[in-house]
BABALO-322951 format. One record per atom (N, C-alpha, C): residue in one letter; residue number from 1; atom name; x, y, z. Coordinates in nm, 4 decimals. Example, Ala and Ser with C-alpha at 12.3 -4.5 7.8 and 13.67 -1.06 7.14 Angstrom:
{pt A, 1, N, {1.3190, -0.5690, 0.7800}}
{pt A, 1, CA, {1.2300, -0.4500, 0.7800}}
{pt A, 1, C, {1.3200, -0.3300, 0.7800}}
{pt S, 2, N, {1.2850, -0.2250, 0.7080}}
{pt S, 2, CA, {1.3670, -0.1060, 0.7140}}
{pt S, 2, C, {1.2900, 0.0030, 0.7870}}
// end
This chain:
{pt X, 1, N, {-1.6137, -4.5099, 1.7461}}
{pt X, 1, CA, {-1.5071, -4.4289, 1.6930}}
{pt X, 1, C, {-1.3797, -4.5124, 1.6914}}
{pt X, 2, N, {-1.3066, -4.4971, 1.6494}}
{pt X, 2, CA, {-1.1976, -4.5651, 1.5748}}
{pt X, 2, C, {-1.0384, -4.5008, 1.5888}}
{pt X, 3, N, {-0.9850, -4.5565, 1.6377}}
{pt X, 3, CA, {-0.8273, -4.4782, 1.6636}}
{pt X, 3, C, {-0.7460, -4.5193, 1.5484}}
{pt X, 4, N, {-0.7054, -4.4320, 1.5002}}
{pt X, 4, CA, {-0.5576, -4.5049, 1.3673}}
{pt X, 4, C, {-0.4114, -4.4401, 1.4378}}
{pt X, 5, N, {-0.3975, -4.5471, 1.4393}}
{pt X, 5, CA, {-0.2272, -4.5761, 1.5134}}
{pt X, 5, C, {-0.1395, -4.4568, 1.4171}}
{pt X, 6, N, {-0.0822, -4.3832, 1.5150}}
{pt X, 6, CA, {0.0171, -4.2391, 1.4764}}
{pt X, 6, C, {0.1341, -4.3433, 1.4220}}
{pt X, 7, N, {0.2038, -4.2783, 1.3236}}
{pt X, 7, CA, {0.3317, -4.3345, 1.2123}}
{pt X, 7, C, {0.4472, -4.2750, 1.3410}}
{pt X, 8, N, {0.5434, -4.3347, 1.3632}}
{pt X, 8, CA, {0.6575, -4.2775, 1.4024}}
{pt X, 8, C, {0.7741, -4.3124, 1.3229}}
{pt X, 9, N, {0.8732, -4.2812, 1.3732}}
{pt X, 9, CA, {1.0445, -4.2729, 1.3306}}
{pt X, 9, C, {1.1186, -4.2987, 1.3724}}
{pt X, 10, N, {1.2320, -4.3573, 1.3778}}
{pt X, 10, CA, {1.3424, -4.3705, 1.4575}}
{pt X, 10, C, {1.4266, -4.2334, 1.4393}}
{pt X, 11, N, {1.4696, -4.1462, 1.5744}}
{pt X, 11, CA, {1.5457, -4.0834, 1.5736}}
{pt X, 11, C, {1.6834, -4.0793, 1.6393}}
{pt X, 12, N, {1.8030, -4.0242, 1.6537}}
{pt X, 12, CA, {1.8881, -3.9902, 1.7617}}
{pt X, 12, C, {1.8544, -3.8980, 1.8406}}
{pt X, 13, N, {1.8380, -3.8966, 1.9776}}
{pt X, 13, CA, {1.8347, -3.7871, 2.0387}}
{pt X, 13, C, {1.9507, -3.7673, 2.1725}}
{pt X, 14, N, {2.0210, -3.6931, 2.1752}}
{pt X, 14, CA, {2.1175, -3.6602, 2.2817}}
{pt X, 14, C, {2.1903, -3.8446, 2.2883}}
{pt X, 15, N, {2.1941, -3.9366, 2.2269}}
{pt X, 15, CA, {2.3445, -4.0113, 2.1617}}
{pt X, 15, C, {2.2446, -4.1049, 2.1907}}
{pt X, 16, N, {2.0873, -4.1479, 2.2279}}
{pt X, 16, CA, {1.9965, -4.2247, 2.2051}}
{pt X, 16, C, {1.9183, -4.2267, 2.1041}}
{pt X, 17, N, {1.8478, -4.4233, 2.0808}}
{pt X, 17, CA, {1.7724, -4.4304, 1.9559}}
{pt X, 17, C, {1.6362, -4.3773, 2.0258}}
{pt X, 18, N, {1.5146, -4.3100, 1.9511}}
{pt X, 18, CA, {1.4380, -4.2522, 2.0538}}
{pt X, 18, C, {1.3128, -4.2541, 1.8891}}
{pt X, 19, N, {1.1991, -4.3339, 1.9275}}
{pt X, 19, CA, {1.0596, -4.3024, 1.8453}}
{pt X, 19, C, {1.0033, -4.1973, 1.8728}}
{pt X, 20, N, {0.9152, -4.0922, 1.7484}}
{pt X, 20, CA, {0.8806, -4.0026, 1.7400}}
{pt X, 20, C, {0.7779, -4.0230, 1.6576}}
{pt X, 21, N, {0.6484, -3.9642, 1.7023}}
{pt X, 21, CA, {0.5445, -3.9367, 1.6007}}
{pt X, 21, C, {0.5755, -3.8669, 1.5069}}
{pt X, 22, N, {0.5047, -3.8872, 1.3655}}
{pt X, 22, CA, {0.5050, -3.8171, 1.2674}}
{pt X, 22, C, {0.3401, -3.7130, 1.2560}}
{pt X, 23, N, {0.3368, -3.6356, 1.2253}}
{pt X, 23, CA, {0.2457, -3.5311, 1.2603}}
{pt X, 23, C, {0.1592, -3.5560, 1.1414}}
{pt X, 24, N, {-0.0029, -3.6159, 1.1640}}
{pt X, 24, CA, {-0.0660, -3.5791, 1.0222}}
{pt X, 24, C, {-0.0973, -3.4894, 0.9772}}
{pt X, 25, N, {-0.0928, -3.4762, 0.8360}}
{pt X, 25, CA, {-0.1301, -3.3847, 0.7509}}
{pt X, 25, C, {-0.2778, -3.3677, 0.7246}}
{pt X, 26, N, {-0.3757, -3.3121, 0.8217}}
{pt X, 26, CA, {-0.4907, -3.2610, 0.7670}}
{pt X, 26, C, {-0.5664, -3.2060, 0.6890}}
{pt X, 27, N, {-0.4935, -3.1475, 0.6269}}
{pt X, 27, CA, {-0.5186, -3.0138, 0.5323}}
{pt X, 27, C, {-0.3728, -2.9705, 0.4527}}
{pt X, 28, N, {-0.3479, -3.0400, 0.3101}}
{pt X, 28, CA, {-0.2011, -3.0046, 0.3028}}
{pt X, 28, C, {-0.1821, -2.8631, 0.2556}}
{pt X, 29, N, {-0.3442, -2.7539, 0.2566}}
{pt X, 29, CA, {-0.3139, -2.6292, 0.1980}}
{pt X, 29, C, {-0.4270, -2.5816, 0.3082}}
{pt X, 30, N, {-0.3850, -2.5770, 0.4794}}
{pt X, 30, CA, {-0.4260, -2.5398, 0.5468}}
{pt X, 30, C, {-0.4336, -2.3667, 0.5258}}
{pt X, 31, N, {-0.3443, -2.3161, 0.5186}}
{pt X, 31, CA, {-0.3081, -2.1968, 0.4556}}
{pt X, 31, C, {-0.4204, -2.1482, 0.3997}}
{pt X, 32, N, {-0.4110, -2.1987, 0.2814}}
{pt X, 32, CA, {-0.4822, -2.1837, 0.1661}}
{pt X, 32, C, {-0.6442, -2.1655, 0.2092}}
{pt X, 33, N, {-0.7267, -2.2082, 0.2551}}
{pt X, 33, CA, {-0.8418, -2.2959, 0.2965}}
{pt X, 33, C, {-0.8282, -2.1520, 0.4026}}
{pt X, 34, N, {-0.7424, -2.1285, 0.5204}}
{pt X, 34, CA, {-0.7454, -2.0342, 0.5839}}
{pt X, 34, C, {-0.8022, -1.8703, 0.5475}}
{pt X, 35, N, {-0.6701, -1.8349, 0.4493}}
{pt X, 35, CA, {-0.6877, -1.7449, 0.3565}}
{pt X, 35, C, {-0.7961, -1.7173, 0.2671}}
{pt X, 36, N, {-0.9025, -1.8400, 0.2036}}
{pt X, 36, CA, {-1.0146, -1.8153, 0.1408}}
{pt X, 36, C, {-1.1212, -1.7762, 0.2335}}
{pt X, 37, N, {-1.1349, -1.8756, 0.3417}}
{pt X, 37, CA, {-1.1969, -1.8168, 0.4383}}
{pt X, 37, C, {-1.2385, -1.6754, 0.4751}}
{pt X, 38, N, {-1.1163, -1.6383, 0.5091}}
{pt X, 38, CA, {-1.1569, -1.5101, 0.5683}}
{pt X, 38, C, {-1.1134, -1.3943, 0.4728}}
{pt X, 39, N, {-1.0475, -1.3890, 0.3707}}
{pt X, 39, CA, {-1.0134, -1.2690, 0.3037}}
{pt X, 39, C, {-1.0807, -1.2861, 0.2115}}
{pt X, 40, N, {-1.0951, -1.1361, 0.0741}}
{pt X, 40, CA, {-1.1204, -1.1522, -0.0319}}
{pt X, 40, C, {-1.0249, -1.1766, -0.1115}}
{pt X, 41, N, {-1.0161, -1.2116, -0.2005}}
{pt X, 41, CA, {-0.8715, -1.2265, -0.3197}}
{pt X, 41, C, {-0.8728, -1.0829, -0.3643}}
{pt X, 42, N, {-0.9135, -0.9882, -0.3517}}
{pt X, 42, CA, {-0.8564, -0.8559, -0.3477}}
{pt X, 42, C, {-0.7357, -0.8700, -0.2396}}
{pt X, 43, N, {-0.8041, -0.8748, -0.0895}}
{pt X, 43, CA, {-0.7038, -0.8617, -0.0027}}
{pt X, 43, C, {-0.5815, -0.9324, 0.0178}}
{pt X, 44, N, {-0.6083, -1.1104, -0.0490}}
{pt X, 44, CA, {-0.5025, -1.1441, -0.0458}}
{pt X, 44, C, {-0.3877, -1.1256, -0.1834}}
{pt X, 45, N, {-0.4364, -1.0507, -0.2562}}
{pt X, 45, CA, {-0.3709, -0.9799, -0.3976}}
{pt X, 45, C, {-0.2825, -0.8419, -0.2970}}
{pt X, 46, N, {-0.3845, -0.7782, -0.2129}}
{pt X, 46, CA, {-0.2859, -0.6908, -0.1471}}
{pt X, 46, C, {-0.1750, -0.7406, -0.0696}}
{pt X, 47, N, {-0.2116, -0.8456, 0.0060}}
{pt X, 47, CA, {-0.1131, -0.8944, 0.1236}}
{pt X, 47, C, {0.0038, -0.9799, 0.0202}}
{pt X, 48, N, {-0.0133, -1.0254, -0.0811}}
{pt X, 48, CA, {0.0663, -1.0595, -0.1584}}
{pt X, 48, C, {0.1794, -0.9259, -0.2127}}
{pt X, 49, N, {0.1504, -0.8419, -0.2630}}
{pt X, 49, CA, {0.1832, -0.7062, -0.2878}}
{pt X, 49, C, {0.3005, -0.6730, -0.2259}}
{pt X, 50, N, {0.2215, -0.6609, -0.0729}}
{pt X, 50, CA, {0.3238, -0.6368, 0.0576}}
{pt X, 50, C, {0.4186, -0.6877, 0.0943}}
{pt X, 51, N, {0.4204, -0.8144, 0.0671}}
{pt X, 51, CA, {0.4934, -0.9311, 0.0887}}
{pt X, 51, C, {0.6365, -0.8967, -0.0079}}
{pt X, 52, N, {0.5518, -0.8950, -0.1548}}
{pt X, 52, CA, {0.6903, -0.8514, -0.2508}}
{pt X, 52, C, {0.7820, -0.7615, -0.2380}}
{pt X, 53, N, {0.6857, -0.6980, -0.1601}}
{pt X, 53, CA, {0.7611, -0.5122, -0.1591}}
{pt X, 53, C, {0.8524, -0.5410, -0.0513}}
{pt X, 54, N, {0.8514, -0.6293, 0.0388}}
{pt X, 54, CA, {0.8896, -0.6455, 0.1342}}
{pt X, 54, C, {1.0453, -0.7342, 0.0740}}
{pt X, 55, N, {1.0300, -0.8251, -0.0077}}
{pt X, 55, CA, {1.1142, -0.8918, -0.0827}}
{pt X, 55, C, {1.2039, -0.8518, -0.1064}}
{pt X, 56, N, {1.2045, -0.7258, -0.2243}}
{pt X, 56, CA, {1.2959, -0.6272, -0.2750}}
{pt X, 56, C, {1.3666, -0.5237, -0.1664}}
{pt X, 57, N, {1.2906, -0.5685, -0.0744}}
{pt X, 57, CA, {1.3311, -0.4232, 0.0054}}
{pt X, 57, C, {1.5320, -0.4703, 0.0854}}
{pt X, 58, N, {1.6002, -0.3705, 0.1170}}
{pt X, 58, CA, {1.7085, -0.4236, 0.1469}}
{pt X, 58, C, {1.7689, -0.4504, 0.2507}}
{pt X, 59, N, {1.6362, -0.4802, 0.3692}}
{pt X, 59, CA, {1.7002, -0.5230, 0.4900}}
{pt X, 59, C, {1.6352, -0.6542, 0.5355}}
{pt X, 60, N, {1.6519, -0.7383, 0.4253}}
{pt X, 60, CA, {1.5958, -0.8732, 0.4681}}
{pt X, 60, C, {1.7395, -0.9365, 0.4375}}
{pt X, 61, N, {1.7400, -1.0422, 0.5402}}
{pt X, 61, CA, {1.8821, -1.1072, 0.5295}}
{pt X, 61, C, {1.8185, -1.2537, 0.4155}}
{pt X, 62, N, {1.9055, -1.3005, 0.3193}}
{pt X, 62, CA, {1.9038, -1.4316, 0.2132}}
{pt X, 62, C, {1.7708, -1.5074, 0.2789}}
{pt X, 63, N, {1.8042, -1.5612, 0.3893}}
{pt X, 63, CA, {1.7071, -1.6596, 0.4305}}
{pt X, 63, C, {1.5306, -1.6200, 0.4454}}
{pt X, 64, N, {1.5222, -1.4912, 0.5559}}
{pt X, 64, CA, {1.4029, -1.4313, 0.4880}}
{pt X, 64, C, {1.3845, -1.4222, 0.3821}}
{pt X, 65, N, {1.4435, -1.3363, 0.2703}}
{pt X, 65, CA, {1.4125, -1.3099, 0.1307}}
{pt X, 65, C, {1.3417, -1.4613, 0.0730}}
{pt X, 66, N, {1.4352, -1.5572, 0.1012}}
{pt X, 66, CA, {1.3987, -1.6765, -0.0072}}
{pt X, 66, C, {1.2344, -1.7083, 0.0512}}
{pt X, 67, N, {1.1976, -1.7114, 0.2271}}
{pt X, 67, CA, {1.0715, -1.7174, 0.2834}}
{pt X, 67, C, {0.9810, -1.6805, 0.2248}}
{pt X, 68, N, {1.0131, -1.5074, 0.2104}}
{pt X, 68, CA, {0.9051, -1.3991, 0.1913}}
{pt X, 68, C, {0.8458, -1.4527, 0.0238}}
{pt X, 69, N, {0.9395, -1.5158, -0.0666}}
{pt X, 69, CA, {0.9082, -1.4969, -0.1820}}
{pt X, 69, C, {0.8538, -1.6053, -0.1981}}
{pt X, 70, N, {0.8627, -1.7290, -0.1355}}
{pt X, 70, CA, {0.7494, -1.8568, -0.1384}}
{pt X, 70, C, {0.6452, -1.7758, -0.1200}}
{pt X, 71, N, {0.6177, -1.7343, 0.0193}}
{pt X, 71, CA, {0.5082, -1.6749, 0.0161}}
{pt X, 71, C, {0.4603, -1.6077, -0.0412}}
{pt X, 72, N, {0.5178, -1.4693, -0.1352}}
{pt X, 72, CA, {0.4088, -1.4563, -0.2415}}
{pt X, 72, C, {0.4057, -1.5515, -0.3492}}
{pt X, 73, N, {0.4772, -1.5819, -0.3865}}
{pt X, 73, CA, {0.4352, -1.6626, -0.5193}}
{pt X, 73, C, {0.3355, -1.7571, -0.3953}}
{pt X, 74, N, {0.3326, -1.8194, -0.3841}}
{pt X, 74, CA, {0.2099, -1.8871, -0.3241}}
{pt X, 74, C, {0.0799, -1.8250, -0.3158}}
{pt X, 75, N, {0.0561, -1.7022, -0.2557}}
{pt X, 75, CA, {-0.0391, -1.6080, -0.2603}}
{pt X, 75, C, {-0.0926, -1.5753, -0.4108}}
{pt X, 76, N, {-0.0222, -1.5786, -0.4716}}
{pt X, 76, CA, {-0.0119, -1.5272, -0.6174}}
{pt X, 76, C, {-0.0340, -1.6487, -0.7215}}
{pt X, 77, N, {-0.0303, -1.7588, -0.6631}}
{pt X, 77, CA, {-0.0654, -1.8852, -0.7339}}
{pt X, 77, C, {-0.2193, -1.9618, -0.7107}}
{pt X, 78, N, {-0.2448, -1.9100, -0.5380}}
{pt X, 78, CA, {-0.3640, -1.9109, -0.5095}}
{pt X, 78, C, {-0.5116, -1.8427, -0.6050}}
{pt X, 79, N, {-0.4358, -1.7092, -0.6540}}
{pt X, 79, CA, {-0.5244, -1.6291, -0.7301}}
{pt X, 79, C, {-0.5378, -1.6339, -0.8496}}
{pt X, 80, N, {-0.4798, -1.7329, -0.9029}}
{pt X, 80, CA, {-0.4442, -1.8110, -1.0474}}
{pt X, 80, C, {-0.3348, -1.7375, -1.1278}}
{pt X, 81, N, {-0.2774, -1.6648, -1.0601}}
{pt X, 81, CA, {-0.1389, -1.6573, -1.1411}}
{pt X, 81, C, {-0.1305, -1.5036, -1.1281}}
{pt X, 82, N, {0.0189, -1.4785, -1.2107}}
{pt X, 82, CA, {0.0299, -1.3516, -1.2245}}
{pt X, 82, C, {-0.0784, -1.2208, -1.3236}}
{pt X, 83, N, {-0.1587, -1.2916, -1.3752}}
{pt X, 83, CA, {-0.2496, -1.1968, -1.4725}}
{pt X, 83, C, {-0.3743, -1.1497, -1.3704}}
{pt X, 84, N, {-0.4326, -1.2797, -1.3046}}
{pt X, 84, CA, {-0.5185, -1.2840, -1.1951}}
{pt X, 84, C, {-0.4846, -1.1238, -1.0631}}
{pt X, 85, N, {-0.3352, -1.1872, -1.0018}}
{pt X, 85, CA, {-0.3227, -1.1285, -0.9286}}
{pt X, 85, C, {-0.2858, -0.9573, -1.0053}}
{pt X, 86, N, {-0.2768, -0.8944, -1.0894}}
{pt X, 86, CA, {-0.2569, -0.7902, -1.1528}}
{pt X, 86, C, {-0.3883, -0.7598, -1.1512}}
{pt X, 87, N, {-0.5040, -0.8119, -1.2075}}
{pt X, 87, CA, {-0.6338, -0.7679, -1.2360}}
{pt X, 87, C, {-0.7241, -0.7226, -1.1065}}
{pt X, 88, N, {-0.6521, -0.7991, -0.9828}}
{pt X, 88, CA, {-0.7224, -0.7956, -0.8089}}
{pt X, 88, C, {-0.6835, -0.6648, -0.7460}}
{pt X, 89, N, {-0.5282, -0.6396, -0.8195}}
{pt X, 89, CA, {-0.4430, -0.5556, -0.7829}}
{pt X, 89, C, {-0.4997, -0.4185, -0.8025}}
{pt X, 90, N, {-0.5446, -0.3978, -0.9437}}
{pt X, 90, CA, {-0.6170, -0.2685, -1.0086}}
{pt X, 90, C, {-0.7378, -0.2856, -0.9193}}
{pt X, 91, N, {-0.8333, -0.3813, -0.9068}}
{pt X, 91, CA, {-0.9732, -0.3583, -0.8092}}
{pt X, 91, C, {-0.9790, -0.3450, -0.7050}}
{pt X, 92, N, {-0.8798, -0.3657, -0.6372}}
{pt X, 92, CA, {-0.8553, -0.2870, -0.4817}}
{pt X, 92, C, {-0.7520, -0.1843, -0.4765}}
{pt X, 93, N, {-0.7095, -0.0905, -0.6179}}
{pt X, 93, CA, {-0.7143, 0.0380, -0.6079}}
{pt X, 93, C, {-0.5245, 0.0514, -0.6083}}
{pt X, 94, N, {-0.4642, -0.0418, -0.6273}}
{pt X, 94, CA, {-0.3005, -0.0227, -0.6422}}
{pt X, 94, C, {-0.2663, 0.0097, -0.7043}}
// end
């Protein structure tokens, strides 16, 4: 077995120069890969849904809002788009 040497960085930390690993990327749509796993694209058409509703709604402060809405459009890009996710939407009954 074979070790590959971790990438680091030079950082400042508390008024020192200080190396830091850089974290690999295993899976750059860990998420993604997660979500197929275990849901159906019905469900993640619903959890997408929720997410939006959650978007519009008016007690999310700017910074959530901008969060919440990666996340659906992400969800919603997963399912091949907005026509996709409309068609998942009607088959699990919304």
């Amino acid at each position: 077995m074979t070790r590959r040497k971790l990438k680091t960085h030079e950082v400042e930390f508390k008024g020192r120069k200080v190396r830091v690993t850089v974290p690999e990327n295993d899976d750059a749509n860990a998420l993604g890969a997660a979500l197929k796993d275990h849901l159906s694209p019905e469900a993640v058409a619903t959890l997408a849904n929720a997410v939006r509703v959650q978007v519009n709604g008016r007690r999310t402060n700017p910074e959530v809002r901008r969060q919440l809405d990666w996340l659906a459009n992400r969800l919603v890009t997963m399912l091949g788009g907005e026509n996709a996710y409309h068609d998942l939407l009607k088959e699990a009954g919304l």
